[in-house]
C-alpha positions in Angstrom: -12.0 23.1 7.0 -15.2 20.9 6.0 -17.9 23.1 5.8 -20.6 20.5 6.7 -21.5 16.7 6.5 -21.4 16.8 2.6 -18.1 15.4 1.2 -16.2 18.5 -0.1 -15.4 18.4 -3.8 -13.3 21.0 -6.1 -14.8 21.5 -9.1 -13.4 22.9 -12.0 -16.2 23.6 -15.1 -17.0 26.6 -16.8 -20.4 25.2 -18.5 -23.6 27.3 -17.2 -25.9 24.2 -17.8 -23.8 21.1 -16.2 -22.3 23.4 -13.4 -26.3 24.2 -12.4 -27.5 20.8 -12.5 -24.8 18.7 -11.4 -24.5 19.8 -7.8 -28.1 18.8 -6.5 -27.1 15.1 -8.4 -24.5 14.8 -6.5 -24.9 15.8 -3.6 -28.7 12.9 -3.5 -26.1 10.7 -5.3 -23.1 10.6 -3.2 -23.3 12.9 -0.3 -20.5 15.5 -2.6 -21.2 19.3 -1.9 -19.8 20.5 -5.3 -18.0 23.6 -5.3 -17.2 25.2 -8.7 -14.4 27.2 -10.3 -14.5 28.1 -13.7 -10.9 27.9 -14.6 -8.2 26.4 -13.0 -5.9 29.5 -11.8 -8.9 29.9 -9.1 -9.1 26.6 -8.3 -5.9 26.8 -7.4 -6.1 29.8 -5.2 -9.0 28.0 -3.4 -6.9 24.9 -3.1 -3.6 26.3 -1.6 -5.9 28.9 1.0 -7.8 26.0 2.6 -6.2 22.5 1.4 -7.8 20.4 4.4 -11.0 21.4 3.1 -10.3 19.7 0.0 -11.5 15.3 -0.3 -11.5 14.7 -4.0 -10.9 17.3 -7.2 -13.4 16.7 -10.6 -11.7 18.6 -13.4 -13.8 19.0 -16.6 -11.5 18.0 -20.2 -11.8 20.9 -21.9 -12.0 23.9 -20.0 -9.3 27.1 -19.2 -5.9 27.1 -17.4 -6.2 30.8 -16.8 -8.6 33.0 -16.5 -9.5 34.5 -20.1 -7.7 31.3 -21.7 -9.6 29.3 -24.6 -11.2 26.1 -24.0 -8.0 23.3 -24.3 -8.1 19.9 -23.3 -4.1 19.7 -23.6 -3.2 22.7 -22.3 -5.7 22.3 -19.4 -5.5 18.4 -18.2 -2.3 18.2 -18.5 -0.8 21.3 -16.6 -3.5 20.7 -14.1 -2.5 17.2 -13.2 0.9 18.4 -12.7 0.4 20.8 -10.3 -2.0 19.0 -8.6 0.6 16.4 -7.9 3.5 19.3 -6.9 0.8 21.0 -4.2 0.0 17.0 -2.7 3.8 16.4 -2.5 4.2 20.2 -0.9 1.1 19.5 1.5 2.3 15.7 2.3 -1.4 14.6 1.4 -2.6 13.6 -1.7 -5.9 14.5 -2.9 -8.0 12.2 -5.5 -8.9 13.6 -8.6 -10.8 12.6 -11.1 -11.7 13.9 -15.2 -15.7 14.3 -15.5 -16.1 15.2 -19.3 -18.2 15.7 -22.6 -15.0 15.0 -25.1 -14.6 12.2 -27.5 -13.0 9.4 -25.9 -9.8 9.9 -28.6 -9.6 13.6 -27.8 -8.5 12.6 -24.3 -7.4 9.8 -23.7 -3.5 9.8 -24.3 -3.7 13.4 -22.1 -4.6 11.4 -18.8 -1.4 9.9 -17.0 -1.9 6.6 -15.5 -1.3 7.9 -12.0 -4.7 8.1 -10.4 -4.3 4.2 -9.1 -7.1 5.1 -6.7 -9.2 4.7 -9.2 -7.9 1.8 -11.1 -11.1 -0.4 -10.9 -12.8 1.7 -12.9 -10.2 1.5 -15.6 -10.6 -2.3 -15.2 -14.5 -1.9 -16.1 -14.3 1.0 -19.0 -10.5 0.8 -20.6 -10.3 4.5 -19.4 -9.3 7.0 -17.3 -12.4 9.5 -17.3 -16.0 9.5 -16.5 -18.5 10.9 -19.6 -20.9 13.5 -18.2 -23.8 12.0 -20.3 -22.9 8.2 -21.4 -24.0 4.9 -19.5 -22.4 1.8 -18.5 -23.4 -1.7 -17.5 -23.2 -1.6 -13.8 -24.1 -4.7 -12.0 -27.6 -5.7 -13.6 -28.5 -2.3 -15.1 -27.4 0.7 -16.9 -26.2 4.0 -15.0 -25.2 7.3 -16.0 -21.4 7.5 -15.5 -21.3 11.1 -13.8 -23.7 9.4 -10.9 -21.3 6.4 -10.6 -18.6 9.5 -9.9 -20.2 11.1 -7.6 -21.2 7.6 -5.6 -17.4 6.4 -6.2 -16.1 9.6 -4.3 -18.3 8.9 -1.5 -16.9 5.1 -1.2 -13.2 5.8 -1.5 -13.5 8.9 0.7 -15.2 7.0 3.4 -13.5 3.7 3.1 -10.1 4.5 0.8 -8.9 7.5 1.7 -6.7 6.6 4.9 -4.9 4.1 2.8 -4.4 6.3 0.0 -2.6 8.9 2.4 -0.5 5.6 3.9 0.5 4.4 0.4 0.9 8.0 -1.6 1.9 10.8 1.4 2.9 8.3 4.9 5.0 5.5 3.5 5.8 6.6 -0.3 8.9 5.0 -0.5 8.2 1.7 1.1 5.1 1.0 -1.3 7.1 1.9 -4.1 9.8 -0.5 -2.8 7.0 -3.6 -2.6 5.8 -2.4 -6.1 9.6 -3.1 -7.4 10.0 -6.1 -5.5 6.2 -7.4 -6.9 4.8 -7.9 -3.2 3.0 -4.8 -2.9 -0.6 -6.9 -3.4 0.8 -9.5 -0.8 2.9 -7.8 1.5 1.1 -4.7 1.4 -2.0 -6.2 2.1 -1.1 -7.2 5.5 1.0 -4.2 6.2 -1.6 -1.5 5.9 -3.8 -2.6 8.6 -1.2 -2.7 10.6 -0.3 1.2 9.5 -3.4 2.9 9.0 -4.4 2.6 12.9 -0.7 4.2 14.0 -2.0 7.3 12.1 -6.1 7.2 12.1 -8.9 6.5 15.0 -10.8 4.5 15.2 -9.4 1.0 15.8 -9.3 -0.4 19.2 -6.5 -2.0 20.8 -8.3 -5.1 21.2 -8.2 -5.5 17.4 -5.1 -4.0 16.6 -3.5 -7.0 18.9 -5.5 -9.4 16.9 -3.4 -8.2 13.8 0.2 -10.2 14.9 -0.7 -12.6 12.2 -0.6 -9.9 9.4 2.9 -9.0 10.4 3.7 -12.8 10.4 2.1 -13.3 7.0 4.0 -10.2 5.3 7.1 -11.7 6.7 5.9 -15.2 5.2 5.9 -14.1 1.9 8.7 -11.8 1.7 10.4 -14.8 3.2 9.0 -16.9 0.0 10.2 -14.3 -2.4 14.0 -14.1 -0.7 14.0 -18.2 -1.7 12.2 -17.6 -5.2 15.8 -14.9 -5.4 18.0 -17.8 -4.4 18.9 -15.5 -0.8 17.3 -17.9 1.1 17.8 -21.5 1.6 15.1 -23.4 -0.1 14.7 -25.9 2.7 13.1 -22.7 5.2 9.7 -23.8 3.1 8.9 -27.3 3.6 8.0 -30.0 0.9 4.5 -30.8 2.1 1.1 -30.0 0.7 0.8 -26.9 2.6 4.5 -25.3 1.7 4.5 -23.9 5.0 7.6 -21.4 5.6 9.9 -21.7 8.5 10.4 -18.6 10.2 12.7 -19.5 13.0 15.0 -20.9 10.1 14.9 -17.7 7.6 15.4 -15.4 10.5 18.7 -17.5 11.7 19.7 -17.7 8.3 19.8 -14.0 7.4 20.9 -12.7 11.0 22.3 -14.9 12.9 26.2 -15.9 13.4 27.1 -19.2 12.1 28.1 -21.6 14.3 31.7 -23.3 14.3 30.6 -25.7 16.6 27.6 -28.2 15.6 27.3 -30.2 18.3 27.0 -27.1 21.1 24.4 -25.6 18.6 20.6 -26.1 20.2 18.6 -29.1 18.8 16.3 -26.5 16.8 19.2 -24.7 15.8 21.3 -27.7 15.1 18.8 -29.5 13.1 19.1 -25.9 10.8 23.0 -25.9 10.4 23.4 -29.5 9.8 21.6 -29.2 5.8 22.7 -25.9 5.3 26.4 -23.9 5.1 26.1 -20.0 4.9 29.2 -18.8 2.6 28.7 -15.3 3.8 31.6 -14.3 6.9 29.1 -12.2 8.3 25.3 -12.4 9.0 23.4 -11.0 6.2 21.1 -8.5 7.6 22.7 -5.6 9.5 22.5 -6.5 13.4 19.5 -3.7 13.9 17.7 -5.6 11.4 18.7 -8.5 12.8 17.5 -8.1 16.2 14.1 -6.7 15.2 13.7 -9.7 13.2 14.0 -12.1 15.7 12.2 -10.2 18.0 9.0 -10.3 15.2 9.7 -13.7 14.9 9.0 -15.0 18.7 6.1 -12.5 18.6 4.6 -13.7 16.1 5.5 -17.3 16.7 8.5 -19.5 15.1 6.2 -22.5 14.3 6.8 -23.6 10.8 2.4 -24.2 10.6 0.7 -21.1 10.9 -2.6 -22.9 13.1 0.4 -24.2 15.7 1.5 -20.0 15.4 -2.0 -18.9 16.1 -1.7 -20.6 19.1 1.9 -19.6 19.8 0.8 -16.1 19.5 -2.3 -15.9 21.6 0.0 -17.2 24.7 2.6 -14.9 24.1 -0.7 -12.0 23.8 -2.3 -13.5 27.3 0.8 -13.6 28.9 1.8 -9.7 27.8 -1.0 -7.9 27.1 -2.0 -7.4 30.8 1.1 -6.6 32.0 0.7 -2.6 29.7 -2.8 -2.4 29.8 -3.4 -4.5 26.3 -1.6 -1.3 24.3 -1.1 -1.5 20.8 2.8 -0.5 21.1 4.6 -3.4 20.5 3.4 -4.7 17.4 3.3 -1.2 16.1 7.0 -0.8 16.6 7.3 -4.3 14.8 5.6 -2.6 12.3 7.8 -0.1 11.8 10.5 -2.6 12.0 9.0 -4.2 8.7 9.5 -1.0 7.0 12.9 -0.5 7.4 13.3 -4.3 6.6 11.0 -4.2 3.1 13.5 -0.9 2.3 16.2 -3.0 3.4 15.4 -5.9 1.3 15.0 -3.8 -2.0 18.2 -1.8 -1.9 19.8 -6.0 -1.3 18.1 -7.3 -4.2 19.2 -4.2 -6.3 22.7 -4.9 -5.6 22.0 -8.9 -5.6 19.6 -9.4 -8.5 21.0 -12.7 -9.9 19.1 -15.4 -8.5 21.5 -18.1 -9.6 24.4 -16.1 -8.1 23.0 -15.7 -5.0 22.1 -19.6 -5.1 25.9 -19.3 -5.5 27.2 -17.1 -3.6 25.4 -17.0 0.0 24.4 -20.7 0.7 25.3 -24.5 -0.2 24.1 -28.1 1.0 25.6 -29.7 3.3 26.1 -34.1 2.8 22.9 -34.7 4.2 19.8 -35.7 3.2 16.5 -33.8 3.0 
């Protein structure tokens, strides 16, 4: 458990003279209440006894495994790491740690796996995966000591990071690693996760959770993008004009609806669909589950090809619900879950469907028609 306001951070150092100047820094610095342990084999013990306690690790370079071990960066950093990654996956919460060190940039480098994506905009800024305890950097206008710009780092992406980071790495592992394969994880999973964090964290109220229908609409927008750019799609679902608007209506009868045999009973909308465009497939193309939840998404979160005329859409569909269950968030988060079975869905396709001229080939044709 947290033993006070002070963001609770494992420390492992074995230096008399950082570990009893460091903590006061940190804690005016970045709220951080630094709690050391000179090797690793009691850092452990600390972290499996109390693991909620834990918010962010700082391991020193060079310092021992085990107690009564020598000083080695390999042998230390990279068992470490390890393990901490084992205990995160065990305890279904992963904890962000970071290396704090005094070594020679060449001495370490290659012994830091690129796995701490938490922390990937400070790579972007130094070209490395470690903080020096006594160096400076160009931050913003001025020059700061890199060990304060840790300690106010932790703060930020405790405060402000840490839900998504237990989303992405511990809640929904396996559908963040299917948008990373697909490449949509910056565009999809930016509208995804504020739809997810609120299912599992406080602090958003209903009133703007039901405000975030349009993020579900805009994942499904580019995913629907990407199944064209794949040759899955038809490429008339995104129109011609300026604004390349998508066609949800269209992609969702495309990929789950039955074909009709009949044009002329078809509905204009639907009509207006069939008439440019012959699915080769015998049977709809997403499984019917997905296929009702999809259409389902798609009247919530409005089948208008322009997304100001869905806006609009939505917000009647919102005044004319939302009353009716006492304006609960429930709906769109079981959409939401929806969109992760269909983003797993979509990957395990493409895996067995990877050719985009094939599929160009093999799931849809023009008809003779103009368009």
């Amino acid at each position: 458990m947290r033993e006070n306001d002070l963001i609770q951070v494992l420390w492992v150092e074995n230096d008399p003279l950082v570990t009893s100047s460091y903590p006061g820094e940190a804690e005016m610095c970045g709220d951080l209440q630094l709690i050391v342990f000179p090797n690793w084999e009691e850092a452990e013990a600390a972290l499996e006894s109390d693991y909620d306690r834990w918010q962010a690790i700082i391991l020193d370079a060079k310092c021992q495994y085990k107690k009564g071990d020598a000083d080695k960066a390999d042998r230390f950093l990279m068992n470490v790491i390890t393990r901490i990654g084992k205990i995160a996956a065990r305890k279904d919460r992963t904890i962000p740690w970071y290396v704090l060190s005094g070594q020679g940039e060449d001495d370490i480098r290659d012994l830091i796996p690129d796995i701490n994506e938490w922390d990937d905009s400070w790579v972007k800024l130094t070209n490395r995966r470690f903080y020096s305890k006594n160096a400076k950097v160009k931050y913003g206008n001025e020059e700061r000591y890199e060990r304060q710009l840790l300690f106010e780092r932790i703060r930020t992406q405790v405060n402000h990071y840490n839900e998504e980071l237990q989303i992405e790495n511990d809640l929904y592992p396996d559908v963040f690693t299917a948008l990373d394969k697909l490449g949509l994880a910056a565009d999809v999973g930016f509208h995804l996760m504020p739809l997810l964090v609120p299912i599992h964290f406080k602090g958003t109220p209903n009133a703007d959770y039901n405000r975030r229908y349009m993020d579900l609409r805009k994942a499904l927008e580019y995913i629907f993008r990407h199944m064209v750019g794949k040759g899955v799609l038809p490429t008339n679902v995104v129109s011609k004009g300026k604004k390349d608007q998508v066609n949800l209506s269209w992609s969702s009868l495309f990929l789950g609806a039955d074909q009709p045999e009949d044009l002329e009973k078809c509905k204009d909308t639907d009509k207006k669909f069939w008439e440019k465009i012959e699915r080769l497939t015998d049977a709809p193309i997403l499984p019917k589950q997905l296929a009702n939840w999809l259409k389902d998404a798609v009247f919530q979160t409005g089948g208008a090809a322009h997304t100001a005329e869905a806006e609009v859409e939505i917000a009647m569909n919102l005044d004319k619900y939302l009353p009716l269950v006492g304006n609960s968030p429930y709906m769109l988060r079981s959409l939401a879950m929806g969109l992760c079975d269909f983003i797993l869905w979509y990957d395990n396709f493409l895996a067995a469907n990877p050719d985009e001229e094939m599929n160009a080939i093999k799931f849809w044709r023009k008809r003779n028609s103009k368009f």
